[in-house]
C-alpha positions as a printed Julia matrix, in Angstrom:
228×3 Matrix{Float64}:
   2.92  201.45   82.5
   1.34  203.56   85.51
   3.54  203.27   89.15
   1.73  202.94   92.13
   3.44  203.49   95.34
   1.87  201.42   98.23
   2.86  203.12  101.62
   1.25  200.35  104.16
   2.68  198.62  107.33
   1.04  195.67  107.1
   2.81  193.89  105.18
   0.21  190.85  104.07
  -2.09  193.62  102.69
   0.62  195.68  101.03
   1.71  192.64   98.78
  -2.39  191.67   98.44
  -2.45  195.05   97.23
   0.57  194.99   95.33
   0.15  191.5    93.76
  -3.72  192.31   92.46
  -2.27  195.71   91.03
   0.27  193.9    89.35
  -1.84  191.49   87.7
  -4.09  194.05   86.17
  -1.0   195.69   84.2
   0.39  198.72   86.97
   4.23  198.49   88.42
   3.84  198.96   91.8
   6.61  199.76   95.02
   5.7   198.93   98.43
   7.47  200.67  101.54
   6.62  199.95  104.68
   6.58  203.19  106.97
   6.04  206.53  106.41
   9.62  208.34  106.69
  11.05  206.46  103.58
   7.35  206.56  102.12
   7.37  210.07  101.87
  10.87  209.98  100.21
   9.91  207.43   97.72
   6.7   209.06   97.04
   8.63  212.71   96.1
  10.76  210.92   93.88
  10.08  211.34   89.9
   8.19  208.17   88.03
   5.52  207.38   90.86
   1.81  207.81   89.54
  -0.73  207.35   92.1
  -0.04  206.67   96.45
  -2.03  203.87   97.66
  -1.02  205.74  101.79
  -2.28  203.68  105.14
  -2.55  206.2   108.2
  -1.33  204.26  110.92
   2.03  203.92  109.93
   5.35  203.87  111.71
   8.09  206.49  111.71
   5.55  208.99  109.9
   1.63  209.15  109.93
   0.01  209.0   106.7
  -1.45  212.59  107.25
   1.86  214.14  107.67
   3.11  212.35  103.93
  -0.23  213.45  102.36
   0.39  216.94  103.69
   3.75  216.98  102.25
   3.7   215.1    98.94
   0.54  217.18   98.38
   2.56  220.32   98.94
   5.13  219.35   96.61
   3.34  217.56   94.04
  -0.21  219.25   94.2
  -1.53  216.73   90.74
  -0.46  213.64   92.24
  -3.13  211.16   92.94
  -3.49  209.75   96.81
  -5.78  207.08   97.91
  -5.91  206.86  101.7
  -6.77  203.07  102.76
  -6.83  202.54  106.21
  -9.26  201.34  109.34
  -9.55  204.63  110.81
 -13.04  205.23  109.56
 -14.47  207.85  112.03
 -15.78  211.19  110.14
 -13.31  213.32  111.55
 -10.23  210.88  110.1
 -11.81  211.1   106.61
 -12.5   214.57  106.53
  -9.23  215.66  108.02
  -7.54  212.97  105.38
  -9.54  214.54  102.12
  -8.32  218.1   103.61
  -5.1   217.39  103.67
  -5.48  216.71   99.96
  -6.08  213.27   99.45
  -8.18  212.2    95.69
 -10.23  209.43   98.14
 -10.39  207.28  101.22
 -11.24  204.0   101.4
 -12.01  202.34  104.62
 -10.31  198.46  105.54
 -11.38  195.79  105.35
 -12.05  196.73  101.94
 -13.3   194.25   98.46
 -10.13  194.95   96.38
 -12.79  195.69   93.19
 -13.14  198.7    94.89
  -9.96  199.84   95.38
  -9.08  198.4    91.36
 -12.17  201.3    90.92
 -11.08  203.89   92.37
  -7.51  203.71   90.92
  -8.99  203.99   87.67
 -11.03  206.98   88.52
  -8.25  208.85   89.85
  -6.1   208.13   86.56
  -9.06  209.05   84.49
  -9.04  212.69   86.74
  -5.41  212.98   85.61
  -5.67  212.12   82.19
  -8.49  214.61   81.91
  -6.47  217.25   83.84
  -3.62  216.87   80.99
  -5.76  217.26   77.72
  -6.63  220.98   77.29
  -9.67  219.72   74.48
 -11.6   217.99   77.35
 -11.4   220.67   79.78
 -14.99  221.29   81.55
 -15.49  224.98   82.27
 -18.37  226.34   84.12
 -18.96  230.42   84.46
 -21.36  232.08   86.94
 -21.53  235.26   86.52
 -17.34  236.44   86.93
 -16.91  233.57   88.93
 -15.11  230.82   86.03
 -14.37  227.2    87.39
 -12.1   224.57   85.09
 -13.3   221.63   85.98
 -10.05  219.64   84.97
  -7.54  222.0    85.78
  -8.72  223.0    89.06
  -8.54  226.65   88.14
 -11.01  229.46   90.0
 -11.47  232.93   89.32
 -13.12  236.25   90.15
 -12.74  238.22   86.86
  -9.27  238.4    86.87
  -8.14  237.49   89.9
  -6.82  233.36   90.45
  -8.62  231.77   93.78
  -6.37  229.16   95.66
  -8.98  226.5    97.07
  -8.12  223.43   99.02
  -8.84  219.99   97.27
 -11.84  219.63   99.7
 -12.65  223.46   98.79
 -12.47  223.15   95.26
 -15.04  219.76   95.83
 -17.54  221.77   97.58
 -17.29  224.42   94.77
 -17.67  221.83   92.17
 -21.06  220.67   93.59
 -22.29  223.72   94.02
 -21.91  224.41   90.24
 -22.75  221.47   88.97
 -26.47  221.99   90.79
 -26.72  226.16   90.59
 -29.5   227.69   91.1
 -30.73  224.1    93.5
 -30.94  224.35   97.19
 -28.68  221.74   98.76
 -29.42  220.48  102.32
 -25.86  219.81  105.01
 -27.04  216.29  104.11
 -26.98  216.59  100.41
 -23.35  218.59  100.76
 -21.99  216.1   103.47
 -22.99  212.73  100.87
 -22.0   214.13   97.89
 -18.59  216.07   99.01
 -17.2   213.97  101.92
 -19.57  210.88  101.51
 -20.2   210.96  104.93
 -23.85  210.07  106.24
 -25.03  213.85  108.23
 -24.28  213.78  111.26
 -26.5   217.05  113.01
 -23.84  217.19  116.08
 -20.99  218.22  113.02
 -20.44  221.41  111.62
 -18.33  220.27  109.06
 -20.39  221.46  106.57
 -21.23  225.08  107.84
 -17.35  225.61  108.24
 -16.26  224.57  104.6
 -18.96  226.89  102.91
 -17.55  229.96  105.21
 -13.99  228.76  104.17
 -15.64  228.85  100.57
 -16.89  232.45  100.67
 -14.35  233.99  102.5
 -12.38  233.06   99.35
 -15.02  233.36   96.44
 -17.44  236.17   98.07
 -15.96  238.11  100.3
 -14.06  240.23   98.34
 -16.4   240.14   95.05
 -19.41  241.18   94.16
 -21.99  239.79   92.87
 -22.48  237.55   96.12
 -23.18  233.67   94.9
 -23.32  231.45   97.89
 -26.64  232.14   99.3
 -28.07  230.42  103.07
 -31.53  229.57  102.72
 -32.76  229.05  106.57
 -33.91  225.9   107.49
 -33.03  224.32  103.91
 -29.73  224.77  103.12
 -27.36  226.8   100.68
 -27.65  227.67   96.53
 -25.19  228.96   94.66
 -26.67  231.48   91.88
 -26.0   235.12   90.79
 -29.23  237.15   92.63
């Protein structure tokens, strides 16, 4: 049976949450601020974090940044009402799997907990590992592995995301608002530069250093990522 820890202050939606998770087959822990949610969530046996932001003792950020550090595989769900585009794009760079905005239909949330178990149960069967290659560049899919040739890349979770849709479409010019909807589900907002900044983070660590170059700017359109 999976364990979901619920890190939430509110304590009506915490046992919502925990009662509707219950009742479709998961054990679930609720704690109720972030100090001791952060030490429950590093302890062996927990399966996915269902993590508010606004919490007391300890913001969510600071226990996604530091259950992600020590337990880079585990699955976090950020649910909270801070829905402005900088909260979820800090939130998904600090490693969280998704965010989910309140109020919220819990069919949703009973979604995405799937998907992110799914992810994981992908991640820990070699035979259903996707692997992409362009040119020396080789992506796993399911492990999360990058490479130049030889050489291992360390991308962020929001990195590796951008990465992924860039080689799922190759050889496709993608707009900012193609990248923004399909990486951080954001509507584009043209005041942001959100999206200009992750695809320098990107080739800084996948170009800079390699040759053949493979993220290409097309002015006025966008970016592709093919071998020229």
């Amino acid at each position: 049976m999976k364990n979901i820890l619920i890190i939430e202050d509110d304590r009506r939606i915490a046992q919502n949450i925990s009662r509707g998770l219950q009742e479709e087959g998961y054990a679930t822990q609720v704690v109720y601020e972030g100090l001791n949610g952060r030490q429950m969530a590093l302890q062996p046996g927990i399966d996915l974090i269902i993590l508010d932001i606004n919490l007391p003792g300890l913001s969510g950020f600071e226990v996604c940044r530091s259950v992600r550090a020590e337990k880079p595989q585990l699955p976090i769900i950020i649910l909270t009402a801070l829905g402005e585009v900088e909260d979820k794009v800090e939130g998904l760079a600090l490693g969280a799997d998704d965010y989910l905005v309140k109020p919220f239909d819990f069919r949703e949330l009973l979604a995405r907990v799937s998907t992110c178990f799914r992810r994981a149960a992908l991640s820990a069967n070699p035979s259903t590992q996707e692997i992409w290659q362009v040119a020396n560049l080789t992506i796993n899919l399911t492990t999360k592995d990058v490479r130049r040739g030889t050489t291992p890349i360390e991308l962020t979770a929001r990195e590796f995301s951008l990465l992924d849709y860039f080689v799922r479409n190759r050889g496709r010019v993608l707009s900012k608002a193609d990248i923004a909807e399909a990486v951080w589900s954001l509507n584009f907002d043209p005041g942001t530069n959100v999206v200009e900044v992750y695809v320098n983070y990107l080739r800084k660590k996948i170009d800079r250093d390699f040759e053949p170059k493979l993220i290409h700017t097309r002015p006025g359109l966008g970016y592709v990522l093919k071998e020229e």
